[in-house]
N, C-alpha and C positions, 0 to 999 in steps of 0.2 A: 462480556466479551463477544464483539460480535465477529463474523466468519467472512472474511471475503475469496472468492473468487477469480485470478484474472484467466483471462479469458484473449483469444486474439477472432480473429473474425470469420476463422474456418468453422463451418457446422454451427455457427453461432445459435441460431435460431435453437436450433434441437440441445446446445450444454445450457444455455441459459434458462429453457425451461428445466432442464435435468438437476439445473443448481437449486433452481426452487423447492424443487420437486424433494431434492434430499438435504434440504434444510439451509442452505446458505442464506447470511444479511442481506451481501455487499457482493457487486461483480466488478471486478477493476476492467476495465475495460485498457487493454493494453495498444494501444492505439500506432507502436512504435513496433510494431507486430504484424498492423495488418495488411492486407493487398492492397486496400484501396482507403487512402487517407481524406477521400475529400471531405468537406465538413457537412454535404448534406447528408452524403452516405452515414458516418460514426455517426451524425445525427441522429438518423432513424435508428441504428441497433440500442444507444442510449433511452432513447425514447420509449425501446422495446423491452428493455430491461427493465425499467421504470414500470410500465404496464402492467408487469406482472407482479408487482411488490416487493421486488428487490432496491434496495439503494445503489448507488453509482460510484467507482470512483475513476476521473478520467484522471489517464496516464498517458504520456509522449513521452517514455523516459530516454533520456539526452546520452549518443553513444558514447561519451566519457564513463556514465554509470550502468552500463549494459545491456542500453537501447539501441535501436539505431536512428539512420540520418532521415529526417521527417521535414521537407523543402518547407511544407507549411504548417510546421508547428507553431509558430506564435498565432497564427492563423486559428487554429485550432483551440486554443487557449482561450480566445476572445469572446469566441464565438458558442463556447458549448460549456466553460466555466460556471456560467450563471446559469446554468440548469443541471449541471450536475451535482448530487449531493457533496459530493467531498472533488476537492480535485488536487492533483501528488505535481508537485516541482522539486528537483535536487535544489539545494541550498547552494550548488555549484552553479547553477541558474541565476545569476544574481539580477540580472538585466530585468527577467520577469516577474520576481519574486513580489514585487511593488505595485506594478502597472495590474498584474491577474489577482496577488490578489488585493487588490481593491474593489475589482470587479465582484469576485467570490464573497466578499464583506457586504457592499451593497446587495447583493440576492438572497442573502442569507442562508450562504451555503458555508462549505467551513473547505480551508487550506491545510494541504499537508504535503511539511517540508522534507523533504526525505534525505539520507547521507548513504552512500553505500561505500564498503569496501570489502571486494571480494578476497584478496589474499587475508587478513587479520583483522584482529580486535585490537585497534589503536588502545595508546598510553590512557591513562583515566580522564586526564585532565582536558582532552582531544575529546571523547563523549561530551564530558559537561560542557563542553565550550558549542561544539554542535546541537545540545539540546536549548541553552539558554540563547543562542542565535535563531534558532528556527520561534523560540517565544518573541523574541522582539522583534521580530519581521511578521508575527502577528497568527504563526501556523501551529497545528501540530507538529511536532518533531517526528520523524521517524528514522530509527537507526538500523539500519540492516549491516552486518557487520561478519565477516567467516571466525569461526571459533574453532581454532586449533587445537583446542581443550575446554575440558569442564571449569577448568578455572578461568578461561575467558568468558565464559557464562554468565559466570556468578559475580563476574566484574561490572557486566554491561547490566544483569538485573539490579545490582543490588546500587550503583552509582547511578542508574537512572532514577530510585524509587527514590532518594534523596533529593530529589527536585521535583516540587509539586505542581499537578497539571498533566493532564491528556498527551499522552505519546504513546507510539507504537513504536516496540522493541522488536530485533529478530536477529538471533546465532544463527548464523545462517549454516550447513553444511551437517555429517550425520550427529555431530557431539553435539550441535546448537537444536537440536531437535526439539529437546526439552523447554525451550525456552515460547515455543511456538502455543505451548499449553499453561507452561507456569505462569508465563508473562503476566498473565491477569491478573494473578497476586500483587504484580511490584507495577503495576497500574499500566501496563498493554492495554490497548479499549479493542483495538481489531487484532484478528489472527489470518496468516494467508494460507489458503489451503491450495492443492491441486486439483484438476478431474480431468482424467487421461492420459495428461505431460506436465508436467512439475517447471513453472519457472523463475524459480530459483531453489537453489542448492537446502537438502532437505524438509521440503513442503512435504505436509501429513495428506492424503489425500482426502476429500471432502468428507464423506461417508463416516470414516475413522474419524476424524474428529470433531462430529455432532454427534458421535459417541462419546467420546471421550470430555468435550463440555458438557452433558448430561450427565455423564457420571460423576464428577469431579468437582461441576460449579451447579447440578441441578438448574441449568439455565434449557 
């Protein structure tokens, strides 16, 4: 299970080495976040994060899914895809899902397809259908989802573990909490942590859970 980080571009310098510092993978680099979008600028803090042994993943996420408006996101995709480790498109992205990643296939980086829904944890058959579309469009899937209960939980873990292959699962909100740590079990590969500001609904923060993967998976 590896740990990621996102991050927007306030005090970057200083959380990114702090993420190192207390154990994180991966820094999502929240790109829909920050003051200043241009792609030389996110360039260099990507670059920066890299440097230091951390993995990447760039994010523009689209204010339909709880981002905002970024003039030059496709821009951005084009341009910084092929060097980031991992890079996140919604599946509601349809336009670029093709064109980026193709790009991310040639550099041999790897795509992840993300779904969000922040009120609920859709019907069963709405997960499978989101996970097996993010595979043929050649991404990881990733389902971020609000759990209104523990039995939306144990819906989203246990219907995702029945489809083989790389995805990242997340209940998002305080009942989905659990799922942020079990997920590994029913094949989560990242888990999203906070440091400072949480953003999204129930994030563990950093610290706490590179305890808690030492204790639990001795990773």
């Amino acid at each position: 299970m590896l740990i990621a980080v996102p991050l927007d571009d306030n005090n970057f310098s200083e959380n990114v080495k702090l993420c190192k510092e207390l154990g994180a993978d991966i820094v999502e680099l929240r790109v829909d976040q920050f003051s200043n979008t241009e792609v030389s600028y996110v360039k260099s803090l990507l670059e920066e994060a890299q440097s230091l042994g951390l993995k990447t993943i760039l994010t523009v996420r689209s204010p339909e899914e709880g981002g905002k408006e970024v003039p030059n996101r496709e821009d951005l995709f084009r341009a910084l895809a092929p060097l980031s480790d991992y890079t996140d498109i919604e599946l509601s992205s349809r336009g670029l899902l093709i064109p980026i990643g193709n790009l991310v296939k040639n550099a041999g980086k790897k795509l992840i397809i993300s779904y969000h829904n922040f009120d609920l944890t859709p019907a069963n058959w709405i997960i499978r259908e989101v996970i097996r579309e993010a595979y043929r469009f050649g991404g990881i899937p990733k389902v971020a989802v609000k759990a209104n209960s523990y039995e939306d939980v144990a819906r989203l873990l246990c219907i995702a573990r029945q489809v083989e292959g790389e995805k990242i699962l997340i209940s998002m909100g305080d009942k989905g909490k659990i799922s942020r740590l079990a997920g590994y079990v029913f094949g989560s590969i990242i888990t999203y942590c906070s440091l400072h500001k949480a953003f999204a609904p129930g994030q563990i923060p950093l610290e706490e859970m590179v305890m808690l993967r030492r204790e639990f998976y001795r990773i």
